[in-house]
N, C-alpha and C positions, 0 to 999 in steps of 0.2 A: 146844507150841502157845501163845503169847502169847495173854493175855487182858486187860490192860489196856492194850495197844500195839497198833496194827494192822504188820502182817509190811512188814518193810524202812522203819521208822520211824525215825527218830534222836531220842536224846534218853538224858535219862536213866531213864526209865523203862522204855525199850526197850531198854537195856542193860541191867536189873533181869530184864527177863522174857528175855532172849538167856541170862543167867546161869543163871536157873533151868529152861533148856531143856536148855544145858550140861548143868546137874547132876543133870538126869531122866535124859539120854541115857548119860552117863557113870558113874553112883553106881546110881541107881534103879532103872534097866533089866537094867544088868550085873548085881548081887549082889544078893542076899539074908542081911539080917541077922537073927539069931533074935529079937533086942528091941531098944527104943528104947536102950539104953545103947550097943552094938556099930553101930549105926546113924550117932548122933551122933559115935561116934569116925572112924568111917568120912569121915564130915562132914567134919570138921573137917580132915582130912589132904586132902580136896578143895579145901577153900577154901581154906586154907594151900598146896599147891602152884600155887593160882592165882593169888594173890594176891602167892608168888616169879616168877610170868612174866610179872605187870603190872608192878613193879619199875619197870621201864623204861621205862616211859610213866609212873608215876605221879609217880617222883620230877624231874624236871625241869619238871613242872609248877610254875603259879606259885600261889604258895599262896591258901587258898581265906581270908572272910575271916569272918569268925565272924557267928554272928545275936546280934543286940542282944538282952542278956536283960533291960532293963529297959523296952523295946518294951512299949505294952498294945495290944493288938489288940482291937474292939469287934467281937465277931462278930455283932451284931443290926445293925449298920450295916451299909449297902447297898456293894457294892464301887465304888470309884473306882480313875480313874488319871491320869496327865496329861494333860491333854487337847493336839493336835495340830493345827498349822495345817491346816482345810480345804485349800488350797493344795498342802502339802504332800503330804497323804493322797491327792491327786490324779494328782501329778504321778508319787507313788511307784507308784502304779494302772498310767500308763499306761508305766510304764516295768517292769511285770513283763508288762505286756500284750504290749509289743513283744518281751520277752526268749523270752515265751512260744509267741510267733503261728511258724507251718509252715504251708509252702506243703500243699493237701492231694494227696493222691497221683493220678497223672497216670491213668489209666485206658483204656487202649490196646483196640482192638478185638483179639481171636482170629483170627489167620488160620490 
């Protein structure tokens, strides 16, 4: 059961909590380890054969590209961002509005 994604979300968070839903259902569920050491080796041979079946999506990926570690981040300052043509934000509105809008369903009488 995801807890910090709501179910059928994307993102990567919700790949985070699909993972560890996996590895409830798969690891958790199925066996019983007598302690934390037999546990984490168990682990480990989970992640490691999932990690050989992303393979294949992960490597033709385009590489990601590093966080600036000489970045200072002021965490007492208030968040910003760029701000965006009015216009803009407008026009994007009505054009999820149209992508959105359905006729609503026709409601026929019972004979």
């Amino acid at each position: 059961m995801p807890v910090f994604a709501p179910p059928n979300e994307l993102g990567f968070q919700a790949s985070i909590e699909a993972f560890n839903g996996r590895w409830q259902q798969k690891l958790w569920a199925r066996f019983w380890d007598p302690d934390l050491t037999a546990l984490q080796e168990r682990s480990a041979g989970y992640v490691g054969a999932s990690r050989r079946r992303a393979v294949a999506r992960i490597e033709p990926a385009p590489p990601r590209s590093s966080f600036p570690i000489d970045r200072v981040i002021d965490l007492a300052a208030p968040p910003s961002a760029p701000t965006a043509d009015p216009g803009d934000a407008e026009s994007s509105a009505k054009r999820n509005a149209r992508r959105m809008a359905f006729a609503p369903p026709v409601r026929r009488p019972i004979s």
